[in-house]
C-alpha positions as CSV (number, residue, x, y, z in Angstrom):
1,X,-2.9,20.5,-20.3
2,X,-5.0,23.1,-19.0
3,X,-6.8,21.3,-16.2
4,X,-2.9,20.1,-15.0
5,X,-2.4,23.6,-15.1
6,X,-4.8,24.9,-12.7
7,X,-4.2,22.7,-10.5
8,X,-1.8,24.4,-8.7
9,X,-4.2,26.5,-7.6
10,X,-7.1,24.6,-7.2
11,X,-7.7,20.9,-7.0
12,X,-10.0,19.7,-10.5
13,X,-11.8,16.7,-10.2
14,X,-12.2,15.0,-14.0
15,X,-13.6,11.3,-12.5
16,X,-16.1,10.2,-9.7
17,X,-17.0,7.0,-9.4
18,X,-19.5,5.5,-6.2
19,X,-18.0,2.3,-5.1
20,X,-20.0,-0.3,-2.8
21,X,-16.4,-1.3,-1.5
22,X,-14.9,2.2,-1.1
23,X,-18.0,4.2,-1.4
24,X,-16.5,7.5,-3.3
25,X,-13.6,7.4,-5.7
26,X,-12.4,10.3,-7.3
27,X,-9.9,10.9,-9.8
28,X,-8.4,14.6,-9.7
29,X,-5.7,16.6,-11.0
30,X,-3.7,18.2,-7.6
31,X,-0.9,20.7,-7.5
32,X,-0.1,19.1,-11.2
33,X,-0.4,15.5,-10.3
34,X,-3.2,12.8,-10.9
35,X,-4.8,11.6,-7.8
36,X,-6.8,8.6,-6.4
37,X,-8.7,9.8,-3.3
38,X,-11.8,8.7,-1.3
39,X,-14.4,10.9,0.0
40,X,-11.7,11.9,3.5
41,X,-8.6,10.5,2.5
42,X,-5.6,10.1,-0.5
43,X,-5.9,6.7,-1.7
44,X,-3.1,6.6,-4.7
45,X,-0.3,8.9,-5.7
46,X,-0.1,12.1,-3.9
47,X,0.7,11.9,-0.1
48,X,0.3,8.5,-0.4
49,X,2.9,7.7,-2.4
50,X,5.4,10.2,-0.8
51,X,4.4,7.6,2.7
52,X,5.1,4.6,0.5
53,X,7.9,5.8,-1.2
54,X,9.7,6.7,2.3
55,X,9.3,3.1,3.4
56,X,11.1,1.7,0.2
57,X,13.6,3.9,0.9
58,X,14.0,2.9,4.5
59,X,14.4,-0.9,3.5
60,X,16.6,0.5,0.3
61,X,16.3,0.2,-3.2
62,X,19.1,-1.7,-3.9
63,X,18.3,-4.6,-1.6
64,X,14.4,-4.6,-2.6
65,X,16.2,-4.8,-6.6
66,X,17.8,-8.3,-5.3
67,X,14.4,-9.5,-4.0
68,X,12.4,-11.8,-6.5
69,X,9.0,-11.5,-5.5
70,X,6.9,-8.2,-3.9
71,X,3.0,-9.0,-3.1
72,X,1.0,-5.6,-2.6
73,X,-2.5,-5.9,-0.4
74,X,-4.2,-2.9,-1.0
75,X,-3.4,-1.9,-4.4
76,X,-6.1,1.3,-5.1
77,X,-4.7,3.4,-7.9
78,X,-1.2,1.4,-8.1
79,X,0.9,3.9,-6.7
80,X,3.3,2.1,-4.9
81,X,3.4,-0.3,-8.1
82,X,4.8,2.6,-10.0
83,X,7.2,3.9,-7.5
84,X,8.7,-0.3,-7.4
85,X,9.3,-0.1,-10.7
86,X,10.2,3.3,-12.4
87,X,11.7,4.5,-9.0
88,X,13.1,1.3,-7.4
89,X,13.6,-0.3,-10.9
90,X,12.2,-3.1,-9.9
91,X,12.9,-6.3,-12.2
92,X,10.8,-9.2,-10.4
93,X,7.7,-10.1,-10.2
94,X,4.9,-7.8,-8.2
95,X,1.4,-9.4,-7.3
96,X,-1.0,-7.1,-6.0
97,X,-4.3,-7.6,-4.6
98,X,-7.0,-5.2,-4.4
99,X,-10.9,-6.3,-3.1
100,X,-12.2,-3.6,-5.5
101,X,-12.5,-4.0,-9.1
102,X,-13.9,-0.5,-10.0
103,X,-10.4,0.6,-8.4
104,X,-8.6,-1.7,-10.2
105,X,-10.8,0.0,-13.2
106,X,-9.7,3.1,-12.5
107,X,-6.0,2.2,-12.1
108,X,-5.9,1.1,-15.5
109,X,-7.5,4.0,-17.0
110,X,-5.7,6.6,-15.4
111,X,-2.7,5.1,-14.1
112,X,-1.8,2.6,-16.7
113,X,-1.5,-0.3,-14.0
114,X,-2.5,-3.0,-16.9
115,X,0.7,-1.9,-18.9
116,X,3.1,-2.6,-16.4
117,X,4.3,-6.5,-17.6
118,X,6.0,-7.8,-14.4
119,X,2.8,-7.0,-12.4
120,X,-0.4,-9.4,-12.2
121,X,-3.7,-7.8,-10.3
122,X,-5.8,-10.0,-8.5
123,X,-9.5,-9.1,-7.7
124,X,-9.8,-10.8,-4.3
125,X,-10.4,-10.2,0.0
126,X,-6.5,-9.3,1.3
127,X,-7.7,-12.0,4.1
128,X,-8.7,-14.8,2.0
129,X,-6.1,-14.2,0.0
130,X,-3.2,-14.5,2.3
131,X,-5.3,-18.3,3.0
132,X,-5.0,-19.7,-0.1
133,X,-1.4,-18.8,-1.6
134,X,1.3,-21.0,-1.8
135,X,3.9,-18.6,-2.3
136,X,6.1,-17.4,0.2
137,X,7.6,-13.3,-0.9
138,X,10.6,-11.1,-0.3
139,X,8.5,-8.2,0.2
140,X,5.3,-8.1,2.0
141,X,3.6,-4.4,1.5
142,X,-0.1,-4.0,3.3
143,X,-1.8,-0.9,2.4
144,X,-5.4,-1.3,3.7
145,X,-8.2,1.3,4.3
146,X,-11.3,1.8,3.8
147,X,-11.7,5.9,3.9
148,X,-9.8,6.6,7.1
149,X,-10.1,3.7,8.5
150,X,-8.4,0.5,8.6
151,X,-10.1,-3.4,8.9
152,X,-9.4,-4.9,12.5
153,X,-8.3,-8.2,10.4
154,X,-5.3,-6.5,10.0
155,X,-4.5,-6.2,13.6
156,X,-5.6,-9.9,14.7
157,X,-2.8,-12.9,15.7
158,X,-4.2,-14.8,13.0
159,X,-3.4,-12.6,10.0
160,X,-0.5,-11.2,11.8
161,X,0.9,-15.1,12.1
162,X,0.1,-15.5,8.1
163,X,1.9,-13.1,6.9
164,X,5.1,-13.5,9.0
165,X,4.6,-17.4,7.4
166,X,4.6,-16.3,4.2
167,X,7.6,-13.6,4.3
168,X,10.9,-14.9,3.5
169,X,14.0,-15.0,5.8
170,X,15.6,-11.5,5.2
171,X,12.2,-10.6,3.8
172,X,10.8,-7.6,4.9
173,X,7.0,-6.4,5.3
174,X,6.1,-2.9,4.8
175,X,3.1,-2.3,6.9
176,X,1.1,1.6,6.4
177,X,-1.2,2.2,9.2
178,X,-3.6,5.5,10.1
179,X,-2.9,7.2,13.4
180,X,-5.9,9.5,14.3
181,X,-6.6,8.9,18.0
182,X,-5.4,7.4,21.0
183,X,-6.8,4.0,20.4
184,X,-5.1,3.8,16.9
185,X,-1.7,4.5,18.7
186,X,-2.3,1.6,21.8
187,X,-3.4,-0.6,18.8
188,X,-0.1,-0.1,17.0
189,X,1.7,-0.6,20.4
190,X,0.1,-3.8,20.2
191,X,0.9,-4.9,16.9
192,X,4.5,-4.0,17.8
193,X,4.7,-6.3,20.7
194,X,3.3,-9.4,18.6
195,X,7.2,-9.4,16.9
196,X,9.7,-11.2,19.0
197,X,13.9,-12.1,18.7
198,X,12.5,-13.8,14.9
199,X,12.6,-10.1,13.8
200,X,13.7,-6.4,13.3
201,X,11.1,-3.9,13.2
202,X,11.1,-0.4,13.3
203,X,8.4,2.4,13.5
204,X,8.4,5.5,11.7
205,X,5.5,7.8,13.8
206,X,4.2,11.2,12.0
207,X,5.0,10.2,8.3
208,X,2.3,12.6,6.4
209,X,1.1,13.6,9.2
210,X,-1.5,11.0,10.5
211,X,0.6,7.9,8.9
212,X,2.6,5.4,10.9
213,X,5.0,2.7,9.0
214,X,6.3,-0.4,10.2
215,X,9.6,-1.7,8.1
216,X,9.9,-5.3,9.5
217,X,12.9,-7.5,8.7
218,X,12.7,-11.7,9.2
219,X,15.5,-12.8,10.6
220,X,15.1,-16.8,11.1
């Protein structure tokens, strides 16, 4: 393909799409990969993926092949989807949940989200979400932004309290943050002291660049 071709020496944009979620989506072919990225930031595949797919890695694939259940909050393009299963080979069953349809849209056009079978999208808020369900999960991954930044739900003793409910013992959640200034590091401090002698977490600082991960493990 001749657009894949070029680039590798310049980015080519083939889809734009205005979003009242995410304002701008754009679709665009990038060093000979397809792209999701908002108007200031990589949304899906990319370096994204690469922060994702480091995470997996630091919980390890063979362990995350044993689990039974993965729930993705942020799902954008599906990138992390992909990497679970044709990376991770991931057998079990994924549930992700994106607030945005014309992302989800856009993942199945270009990314062929709707083909994988073991996955189900659902169209719904990540907060009210985490509410309602009745399932508990062996993996917990939370990929939320809107452009660079990130919703202060995300941060708050009530959501934090949810999801450590509804992660299973020797479950793990995979937490992606953005670390652009000094507040964003104290607020990840924070979040780090909310986890006591229940759990195992670790911080990965400088991942991409302005990307911070959290691996953390549920011990009791």
């Amino acid at each position: 393909m001749i657009r894949r071709f070029f680039s590798y020496f310049i980015p080519i944009n083939i889809y734009k799409k205005n979003s009242s979620v995410s304002k701008t989506l754009e679709v665009t072919w990038n060093n000979g990969e397809l792209v999701l990225d908002s108007k200031n930031t990589n949304y899906s595949y990319g370096s994204l993926q690469r922060i994702l797919r480091k995470g997996l890695k630091y919980i390890g694939f063979e362990r995350i092949r044993n689990f039974e259940t993965v729930l993705v909050l942020g799902v954008a393009g599906g990138s992390v989807i992909k990497t679970l299963v044709d990376e991770v080979k991931f057998k079990g069953k994924i549930i992700g949940v994106e607030i945005d349809e014309n992302i989800i849209e856009i993942a199945n056009n270009y990314f062929g989200i709707d083909k994988i079978l073991n996955c189900e999208i659902i169209i719904d808020d990540a907060f009210e979400f985490v509410l309602k369900t009745k399932n508990t999960y062996d993996l917990i991954i939370i990929d939320i932004f809107q452009d660079t930044t990130m919703p202060n739900f995300l941060f708050q003793d009530f959501f934090i309290q949810r999801i450590n409910d509804l992660v299973n013992v020797n479950g793990f959640i995979l937490f992606n943050t953005m670390v652009i200034s000094k507040a964003d590091e104290e607020r990840n401090l924070k979040y780090k002291s909310k986890f006591g002698g229940n759990y195992s977490l670790r911080m990965y600082p400088k991942v991409e660049v302005h990307n911070e991960l959290f691996t953390i493990k549920k011990l009791q």
